[in-house]
ROSE-4610 file (N, C-alpha, C; in Angstrom, 1 decimal, always signed):
// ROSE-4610
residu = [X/X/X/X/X/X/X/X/X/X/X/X/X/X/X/X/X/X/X/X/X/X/X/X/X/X/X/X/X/X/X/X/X/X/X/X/X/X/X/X/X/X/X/X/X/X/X/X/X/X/X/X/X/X/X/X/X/X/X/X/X/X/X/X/X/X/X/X/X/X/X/X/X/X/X/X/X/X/X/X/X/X/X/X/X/X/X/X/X/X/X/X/X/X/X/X/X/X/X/X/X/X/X/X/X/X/X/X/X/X/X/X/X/X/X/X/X/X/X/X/X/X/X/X/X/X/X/X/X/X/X/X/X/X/X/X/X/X/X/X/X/X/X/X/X/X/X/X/X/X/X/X/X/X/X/X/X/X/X/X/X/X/X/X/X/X/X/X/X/X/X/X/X/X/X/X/X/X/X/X/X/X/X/X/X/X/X/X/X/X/X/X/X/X/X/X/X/X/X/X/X/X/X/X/X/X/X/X/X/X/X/X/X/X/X/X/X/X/X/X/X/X/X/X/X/X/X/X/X/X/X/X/X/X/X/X/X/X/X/X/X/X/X/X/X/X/X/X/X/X/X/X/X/X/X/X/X/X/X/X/X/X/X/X/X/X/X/X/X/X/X/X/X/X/X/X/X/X/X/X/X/X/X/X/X/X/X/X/X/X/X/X/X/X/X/X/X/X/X/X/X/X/X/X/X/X/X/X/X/X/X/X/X/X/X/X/X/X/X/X/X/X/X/X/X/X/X/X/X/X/X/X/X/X/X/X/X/X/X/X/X/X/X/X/X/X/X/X/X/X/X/X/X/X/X/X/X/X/X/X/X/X/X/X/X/X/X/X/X/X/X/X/X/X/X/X/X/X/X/X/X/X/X/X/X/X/X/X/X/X/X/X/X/X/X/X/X/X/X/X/X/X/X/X/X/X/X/X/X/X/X/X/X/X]
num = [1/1/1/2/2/2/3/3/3/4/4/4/5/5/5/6/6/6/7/7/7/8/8/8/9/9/9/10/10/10/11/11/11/12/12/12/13/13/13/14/14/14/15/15/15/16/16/16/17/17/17/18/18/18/19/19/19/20/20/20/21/21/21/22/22/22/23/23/23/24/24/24/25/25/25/26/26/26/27/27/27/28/28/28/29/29/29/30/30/30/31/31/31/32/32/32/33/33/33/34/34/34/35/35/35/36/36/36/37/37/37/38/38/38/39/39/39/40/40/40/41/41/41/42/42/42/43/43/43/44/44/44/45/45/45/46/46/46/47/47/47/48/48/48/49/49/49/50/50/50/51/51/51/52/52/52/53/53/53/54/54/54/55/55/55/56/56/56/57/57/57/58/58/58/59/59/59/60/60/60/61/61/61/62/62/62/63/63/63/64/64/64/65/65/65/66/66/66/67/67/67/68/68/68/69/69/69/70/70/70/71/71/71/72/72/72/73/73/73/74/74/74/75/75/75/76/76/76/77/77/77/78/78/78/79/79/79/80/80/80/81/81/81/82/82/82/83/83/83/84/84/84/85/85/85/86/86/86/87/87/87/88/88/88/89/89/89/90/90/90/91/91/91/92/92/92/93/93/93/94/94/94/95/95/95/96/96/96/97/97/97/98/98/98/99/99/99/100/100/100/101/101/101/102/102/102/103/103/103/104/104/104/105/105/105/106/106/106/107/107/107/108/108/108/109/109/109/110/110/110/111/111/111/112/112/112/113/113/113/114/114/114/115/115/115/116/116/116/117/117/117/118/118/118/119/119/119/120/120/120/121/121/121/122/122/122/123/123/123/124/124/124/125/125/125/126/126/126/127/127/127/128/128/128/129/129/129/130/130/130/131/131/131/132/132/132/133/133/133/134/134/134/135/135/135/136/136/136/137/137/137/138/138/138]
x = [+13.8/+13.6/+14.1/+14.9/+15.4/+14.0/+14.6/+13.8/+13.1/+14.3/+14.0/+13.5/+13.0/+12.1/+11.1/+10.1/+9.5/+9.1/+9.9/+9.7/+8.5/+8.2/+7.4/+7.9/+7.5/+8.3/+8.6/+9.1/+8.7/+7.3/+6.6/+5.3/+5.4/+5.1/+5.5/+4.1/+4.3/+3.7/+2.8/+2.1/+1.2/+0.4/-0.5/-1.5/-1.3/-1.8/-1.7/-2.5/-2.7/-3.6/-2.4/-2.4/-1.6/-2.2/-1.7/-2.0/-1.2/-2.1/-1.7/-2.2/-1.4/-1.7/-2.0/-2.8/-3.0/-3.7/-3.7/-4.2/-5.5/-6.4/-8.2/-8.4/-7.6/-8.4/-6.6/-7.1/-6.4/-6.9/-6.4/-6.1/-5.8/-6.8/-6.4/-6.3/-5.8/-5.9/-5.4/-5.6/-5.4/-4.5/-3.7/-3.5/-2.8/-2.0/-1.4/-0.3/+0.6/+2.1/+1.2/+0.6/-0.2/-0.2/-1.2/-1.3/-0.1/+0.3/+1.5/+0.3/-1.0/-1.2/-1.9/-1.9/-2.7/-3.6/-5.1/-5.9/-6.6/-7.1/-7.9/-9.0/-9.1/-10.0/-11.2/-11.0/-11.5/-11.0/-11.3/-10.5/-11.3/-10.8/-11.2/-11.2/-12.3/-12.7/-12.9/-11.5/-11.6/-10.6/-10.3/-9.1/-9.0/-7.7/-7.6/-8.1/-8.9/-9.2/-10.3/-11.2/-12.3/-11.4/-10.6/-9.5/-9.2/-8.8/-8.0/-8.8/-10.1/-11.5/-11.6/-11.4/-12.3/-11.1/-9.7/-8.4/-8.7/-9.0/-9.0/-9.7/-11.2/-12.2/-11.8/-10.8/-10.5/-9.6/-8.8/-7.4/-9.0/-9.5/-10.7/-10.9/-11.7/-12.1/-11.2/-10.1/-9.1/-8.1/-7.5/-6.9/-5.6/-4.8/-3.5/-2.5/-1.4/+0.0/+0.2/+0.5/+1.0/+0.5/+1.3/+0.3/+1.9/+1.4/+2.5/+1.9/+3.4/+2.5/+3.5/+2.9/+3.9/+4.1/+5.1/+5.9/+6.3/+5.9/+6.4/+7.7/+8.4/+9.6/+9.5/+10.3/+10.4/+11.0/+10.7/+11.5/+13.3/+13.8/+15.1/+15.4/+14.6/+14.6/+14.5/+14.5/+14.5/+13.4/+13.2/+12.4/+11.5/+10.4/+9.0/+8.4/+7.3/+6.2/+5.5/+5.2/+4.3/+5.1/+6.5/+7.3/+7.6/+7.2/+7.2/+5.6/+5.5/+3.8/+3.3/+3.7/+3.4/+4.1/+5.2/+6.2/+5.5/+4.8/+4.5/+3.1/+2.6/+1.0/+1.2/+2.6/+2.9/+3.2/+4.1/+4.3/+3.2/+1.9/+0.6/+0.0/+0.5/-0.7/+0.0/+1.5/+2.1/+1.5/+1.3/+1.7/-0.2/-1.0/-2.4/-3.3/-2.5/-2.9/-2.0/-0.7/-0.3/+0.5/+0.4/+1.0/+2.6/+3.1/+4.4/+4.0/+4.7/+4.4/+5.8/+5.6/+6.5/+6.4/+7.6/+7.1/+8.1/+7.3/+7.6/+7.8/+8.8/+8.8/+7.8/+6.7/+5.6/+5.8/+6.5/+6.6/+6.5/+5.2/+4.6/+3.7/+2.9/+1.9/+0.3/+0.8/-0.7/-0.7/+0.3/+0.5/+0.4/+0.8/+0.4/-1.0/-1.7/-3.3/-4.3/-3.5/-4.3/-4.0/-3.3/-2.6/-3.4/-3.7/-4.2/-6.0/-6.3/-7.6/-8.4/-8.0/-8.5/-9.8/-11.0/-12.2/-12.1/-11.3/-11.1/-9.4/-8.8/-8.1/-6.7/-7.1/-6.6/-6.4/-7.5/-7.2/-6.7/-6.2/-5.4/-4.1/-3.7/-2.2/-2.0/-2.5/-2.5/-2.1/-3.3/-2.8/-1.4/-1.3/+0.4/+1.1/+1.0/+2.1/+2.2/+1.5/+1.3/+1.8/+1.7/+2.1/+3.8/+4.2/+5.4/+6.1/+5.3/+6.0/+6.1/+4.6/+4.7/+5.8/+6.0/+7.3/+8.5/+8.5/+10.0/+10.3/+9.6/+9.7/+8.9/+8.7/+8.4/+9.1]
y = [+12.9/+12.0/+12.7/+11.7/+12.8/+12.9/+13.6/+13.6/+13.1/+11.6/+10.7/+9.6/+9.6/+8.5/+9.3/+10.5/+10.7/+10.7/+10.8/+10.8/+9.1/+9.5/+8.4/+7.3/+6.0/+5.2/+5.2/+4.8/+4.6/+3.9/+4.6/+3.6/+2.6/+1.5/+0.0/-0.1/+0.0/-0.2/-1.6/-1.9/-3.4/-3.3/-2.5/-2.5/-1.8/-2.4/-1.8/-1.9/-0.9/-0.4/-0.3/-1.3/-1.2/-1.3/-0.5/-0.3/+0.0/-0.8/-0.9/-0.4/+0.6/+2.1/+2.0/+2.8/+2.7/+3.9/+4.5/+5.8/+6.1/+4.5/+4.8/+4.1/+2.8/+2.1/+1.9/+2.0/+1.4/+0.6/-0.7/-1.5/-1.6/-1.7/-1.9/-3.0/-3.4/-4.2/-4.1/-5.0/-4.8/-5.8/-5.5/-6.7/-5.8/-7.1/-6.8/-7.8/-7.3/-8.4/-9.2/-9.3/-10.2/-11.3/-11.3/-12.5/-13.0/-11.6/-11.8/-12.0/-11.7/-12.0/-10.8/-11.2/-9.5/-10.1/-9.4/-9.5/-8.3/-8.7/-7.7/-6.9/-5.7/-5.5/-4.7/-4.1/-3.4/-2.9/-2.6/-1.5/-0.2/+0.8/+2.5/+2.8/+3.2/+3.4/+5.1/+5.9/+7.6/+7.6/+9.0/+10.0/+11.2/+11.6/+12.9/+13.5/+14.1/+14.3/+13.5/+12.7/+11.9/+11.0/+10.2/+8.8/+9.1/+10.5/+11.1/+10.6/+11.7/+11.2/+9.9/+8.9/+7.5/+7.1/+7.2/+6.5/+7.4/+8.4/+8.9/+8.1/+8.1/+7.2/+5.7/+4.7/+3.6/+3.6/+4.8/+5.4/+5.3/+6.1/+6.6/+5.2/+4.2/+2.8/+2.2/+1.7/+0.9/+1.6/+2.5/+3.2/+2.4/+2.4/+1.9/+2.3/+1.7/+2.4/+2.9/+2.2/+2.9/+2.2/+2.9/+2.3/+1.5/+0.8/+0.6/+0.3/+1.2/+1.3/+0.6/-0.3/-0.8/-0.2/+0.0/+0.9/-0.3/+0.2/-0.8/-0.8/-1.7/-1.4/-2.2/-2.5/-3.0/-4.6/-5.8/-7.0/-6.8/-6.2/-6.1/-4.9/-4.7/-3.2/-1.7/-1.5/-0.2/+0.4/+1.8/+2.5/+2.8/+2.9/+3.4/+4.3/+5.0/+6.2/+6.0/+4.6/+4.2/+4.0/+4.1/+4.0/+5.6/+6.4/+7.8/+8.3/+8.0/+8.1/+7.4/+5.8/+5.3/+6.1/+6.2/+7.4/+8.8/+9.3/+10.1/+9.9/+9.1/+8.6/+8.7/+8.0/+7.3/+8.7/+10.0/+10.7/+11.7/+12.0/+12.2/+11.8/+10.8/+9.7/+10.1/+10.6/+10.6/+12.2/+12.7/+14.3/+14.6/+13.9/+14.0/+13.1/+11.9/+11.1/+11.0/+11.6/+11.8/+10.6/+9.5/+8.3/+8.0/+6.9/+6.5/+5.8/+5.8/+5.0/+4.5/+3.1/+2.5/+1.9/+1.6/+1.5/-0.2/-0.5/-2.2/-2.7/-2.7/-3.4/-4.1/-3.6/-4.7/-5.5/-6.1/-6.8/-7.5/-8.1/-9.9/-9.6/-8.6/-9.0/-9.0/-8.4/-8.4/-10.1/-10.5/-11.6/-12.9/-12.6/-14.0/-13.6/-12.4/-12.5/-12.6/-12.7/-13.6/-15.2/-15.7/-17.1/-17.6/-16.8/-17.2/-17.5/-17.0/-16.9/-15.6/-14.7/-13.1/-12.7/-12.6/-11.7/-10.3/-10.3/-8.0/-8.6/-7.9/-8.0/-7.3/-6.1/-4.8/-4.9/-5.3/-6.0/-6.7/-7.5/-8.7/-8.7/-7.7/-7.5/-6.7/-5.5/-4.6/-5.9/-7.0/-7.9/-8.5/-8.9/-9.4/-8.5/-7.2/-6.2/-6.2/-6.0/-6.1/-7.3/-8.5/-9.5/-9.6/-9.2/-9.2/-8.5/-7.3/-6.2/-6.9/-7.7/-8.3/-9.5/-10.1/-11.3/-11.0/-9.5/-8.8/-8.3/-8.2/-7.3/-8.3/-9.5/-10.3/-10.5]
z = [+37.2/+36.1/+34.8/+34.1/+32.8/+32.1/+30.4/+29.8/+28.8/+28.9/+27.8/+28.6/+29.9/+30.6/+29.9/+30.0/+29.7/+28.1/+27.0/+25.7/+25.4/+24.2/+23.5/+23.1/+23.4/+22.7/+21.5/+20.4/+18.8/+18.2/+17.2/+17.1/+16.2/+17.0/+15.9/+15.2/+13.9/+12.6/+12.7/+12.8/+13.1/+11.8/+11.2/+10.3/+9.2/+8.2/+6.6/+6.5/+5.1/+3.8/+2.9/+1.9/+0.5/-0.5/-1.5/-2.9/-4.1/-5.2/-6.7/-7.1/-7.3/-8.1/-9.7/-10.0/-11.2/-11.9/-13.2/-13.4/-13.1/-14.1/-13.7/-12.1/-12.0/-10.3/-10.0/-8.5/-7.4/-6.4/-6.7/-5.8/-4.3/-3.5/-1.9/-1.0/-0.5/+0.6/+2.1/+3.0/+4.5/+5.1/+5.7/+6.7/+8.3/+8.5/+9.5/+9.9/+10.9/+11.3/+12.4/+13.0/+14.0/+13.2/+12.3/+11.7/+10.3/+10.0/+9.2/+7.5/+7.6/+6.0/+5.9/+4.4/+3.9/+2.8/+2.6/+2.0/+1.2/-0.2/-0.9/+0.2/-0.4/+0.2/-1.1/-1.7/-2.6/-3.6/-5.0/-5.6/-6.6/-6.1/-6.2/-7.2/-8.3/-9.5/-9.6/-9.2/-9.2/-9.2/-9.6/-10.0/-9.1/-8.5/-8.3/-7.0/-6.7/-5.2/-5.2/-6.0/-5.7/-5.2/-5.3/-4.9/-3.7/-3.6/-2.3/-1.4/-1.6/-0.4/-0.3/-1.2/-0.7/-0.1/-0.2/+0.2/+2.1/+2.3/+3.4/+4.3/+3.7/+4.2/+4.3/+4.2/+4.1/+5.2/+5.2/+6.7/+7.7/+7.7/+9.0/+9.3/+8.4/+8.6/+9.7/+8.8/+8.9/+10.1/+10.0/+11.0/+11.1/+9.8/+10.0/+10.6/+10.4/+11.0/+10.0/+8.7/+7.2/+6.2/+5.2/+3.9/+3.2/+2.4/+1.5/+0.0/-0.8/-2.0/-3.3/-3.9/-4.9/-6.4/-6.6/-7.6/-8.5/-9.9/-11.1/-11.4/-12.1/-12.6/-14.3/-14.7/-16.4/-15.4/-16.3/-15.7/-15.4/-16.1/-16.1/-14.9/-14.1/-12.9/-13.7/-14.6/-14.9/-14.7/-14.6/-14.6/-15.3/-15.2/-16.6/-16.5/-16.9/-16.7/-15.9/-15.2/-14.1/-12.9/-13.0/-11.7/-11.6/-12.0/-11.3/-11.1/-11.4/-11.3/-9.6/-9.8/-8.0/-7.1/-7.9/-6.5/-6.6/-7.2/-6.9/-6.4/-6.5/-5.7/-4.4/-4.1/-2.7/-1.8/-2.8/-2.0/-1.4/-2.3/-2.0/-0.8/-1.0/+0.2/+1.4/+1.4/+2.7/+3.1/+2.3/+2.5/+2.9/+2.5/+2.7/+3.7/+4.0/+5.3/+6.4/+6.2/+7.7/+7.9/+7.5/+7.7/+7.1/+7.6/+7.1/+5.7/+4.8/+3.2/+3.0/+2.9/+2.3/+1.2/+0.1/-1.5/-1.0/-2.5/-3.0/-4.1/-4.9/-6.0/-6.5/-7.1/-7.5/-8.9/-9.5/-10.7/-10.4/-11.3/-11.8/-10.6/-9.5/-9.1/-9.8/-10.8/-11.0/-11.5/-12.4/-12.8/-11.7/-10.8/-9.9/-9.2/-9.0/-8.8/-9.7/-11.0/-12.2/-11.8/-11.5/-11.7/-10.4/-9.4/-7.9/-8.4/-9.6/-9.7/-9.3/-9.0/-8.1/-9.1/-8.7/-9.2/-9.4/-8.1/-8.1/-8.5/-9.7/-9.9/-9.2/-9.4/-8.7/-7.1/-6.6/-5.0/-4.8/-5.6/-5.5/-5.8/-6.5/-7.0/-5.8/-4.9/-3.9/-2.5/-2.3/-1.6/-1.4/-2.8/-3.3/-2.9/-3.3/-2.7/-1.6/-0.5/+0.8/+1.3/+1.2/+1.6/+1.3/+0.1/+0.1/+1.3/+1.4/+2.3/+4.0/+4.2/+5.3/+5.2/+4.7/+4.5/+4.7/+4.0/+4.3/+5.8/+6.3/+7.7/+8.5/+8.5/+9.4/+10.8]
């Protein structure tokens, strides 16, 4: 038998935890490609390795394949202080949970999880991001 019968298949990515990053809260939510939707789930009111811990404990929970994290831009695509900032959140997340992170243009989500009516605001734009990501990779 060679040794690529024996190798692993590739791991197909089925479950998320995405987030809308933000300095004071971040935004989470969950979904998955089964059902193809994604929902709020909460949003994280810490900084710094307090965030880290509760974002680990949410991995432990949830036990995704990856996370996906949405990164701002200006309307016209340019870049801002908050689009190096999520890139740098995202690369955190990768280097501290082990998982695959993929980023998302997030412009106008916080804006359509106001327009949707969203209570947790922050969960809701995290939602939107997520759901975009599932729509793209359907």
């Amino acid at each position: 038998m060679s040794e690529a019968a024996h190798a692993l298949p590739p791991r197909v990515e089925r479950s998320f935890l995405g987030f809308d990053y933000g300095l004071k809260r971040v935004g989470v939510a969950t979904g998955n490609t089964v059902l193809g939707r994604a929902q709020p789930l909460r949003t994280l009111q810490a900084e710094g390795d307090q965030r880290f811990a509760l974002i680990a404990d949410l991995v432990k929970q949830w036990q995704p394949d990856a996370l996906v994290v949405g990164v701002p831009f200006h309307p016209d695509g340019a870049p801002h202080e908050n689009t190096q900032r999520a890139q740098r959140f995202a690369r955190q997340l990768q280097g501290r949970m082990g998982l695959p992170v993929h980023l998302v243009d997030e412009r106008y989500s916080t804006v359509q999880a106001q327009s949707d009516g969203a209570r947790d605001l922050d969960a809701a734009a995290a939602a939107v991001i997520l759901q975009q990501f599932l729509d793209q990779h359907a």
